[in-house]
Structures are given as structure tokens and as C-alpha cells.
Phi, psi and omega in degrees: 000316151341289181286350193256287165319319170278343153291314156327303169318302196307306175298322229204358181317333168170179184124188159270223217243111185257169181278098167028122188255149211306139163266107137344314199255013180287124154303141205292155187263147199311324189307348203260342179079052203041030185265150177246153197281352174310323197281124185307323160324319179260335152285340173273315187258044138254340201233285175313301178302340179267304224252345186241351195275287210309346171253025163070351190260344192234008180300150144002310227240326189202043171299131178286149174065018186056062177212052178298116204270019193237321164319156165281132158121020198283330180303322173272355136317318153301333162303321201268332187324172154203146167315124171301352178272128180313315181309325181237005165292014173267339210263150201242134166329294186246072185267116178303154178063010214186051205292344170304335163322282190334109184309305136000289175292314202273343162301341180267328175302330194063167184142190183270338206290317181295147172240166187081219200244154168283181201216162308354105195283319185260120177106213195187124212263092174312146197267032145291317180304325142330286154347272197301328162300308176275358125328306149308311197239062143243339164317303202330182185234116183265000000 
């Protein structure tokens, strides 16, 4: 309960009005078909491929900011990332295990806390799909 009130903090300590951080503790949902969002697999093909492939910017083939979200393999790609923004490149991208950390999540959250624009710029991430990221990379091996 504890760490679930200091991620909430962490997130949301001030600024404007960012979006709600995923309850961790929710049991998974008919959207996941009873698959756990834990898996890479199932984050990609609920969460990357509709909201970040398909909209050309996180694809396979040109991805911006070097951040392909459709190959298998993303998580150590990610591990390894650094922001293209000066400003936050002391911040850890990806952090496993610790999805409030995470640079990454709080770019799907939006808030003051981010540099550049939050993401998805084009469409919109819902908040199962929130959810289910941050459930992957709170599943990691830190």
C-alpha cells in the first residue's frame, strides 16, 4: 500500500493535470483475453501496434527517436534507451520493476513532469492500455 501511495506522489506531486497512474492492482481484464500484460507479447499486440506502430512513429522500419516498438526485444532495447531530450537524459527510461520511474510510462501519462510532447501524439492510449504498460514493466527483472 505503501509504494502504491509513493508512486502516486511520485507521479503526480505537482504540475498540471496528468493522467491517473494504471491500478497495478486490478485484475486482468476481458481486453487482455485473459493474457497477462506482464508478457511482451501481449503489450505489443494490445498497446504498441494499434497506438504507436500504426501511427508510423514507433514502427519497425523509422522509428522516431530510435524507439522500435514492433520488433520482439523491446525490453533490452529499452533498457539501453536514453531520451533524445537533453533535459531528461539523466532519467531512466525504462526503469524494471519500478514502473513509476519510468520515463517511458510517464511520457504515456502526460503531466509537467516530461520533456517533449506526451505520447501518443496521434490517437490516444486508454486507460487499460496504461494499465497493461505499466504492468510490463513493473513484472521486469530489475
Amino acid at each position: 500500500m505503501q509504494r502504491r501511495i509513493a508512486l502516486t506522489l511520485l507521479l503526480f506531486g505537482c504540475g498540471s493535470d496528468p493522467l491517473p497512474f494504471p491500478d497495478l492492482d486490478a485484475s486482468i481484464t476481458s481486453d487482455t483475453g485473459g493474457m497477462s500484460c506482464a508478457d511482451e507479447e501481449v503489450v505489443r499486440a494490445m498497446v504498441f501496434e494499434p497506438s504507436c506502430a500504426q501511427s508510423q512513429c514507433h514502427d519497425s522500419f523509422d522509428p522516431k527517436a530510435e524507439i522500435d516498438l514492433i520488433t520482439p526485444g523491446i525490453e533490452d532495447r529499452m533498457r539501453a534507451h536514453i531520451s533524445v531530450h537533453m533535459d531528461c537524459r539523466d532519467r531512466p527510461f525504462l526503469s524494471p520493476g519500478n514502473a513509476a520511474e519510468s520515463f517511458f510510462l510517464a511520457k504515456l501519462l502526460g503531466g509537467p513532469a516530461i520533456c517533449g510532447d506526451p505520447m501518443p501524439n496521434l490517437g490516444e492510449i486508454d486507460a487499460e492500455q496504461r494499465r497493461c504498460v505499466a504492468e510490463w514493466i513493473q513484472a521486469m527483472e530489475p
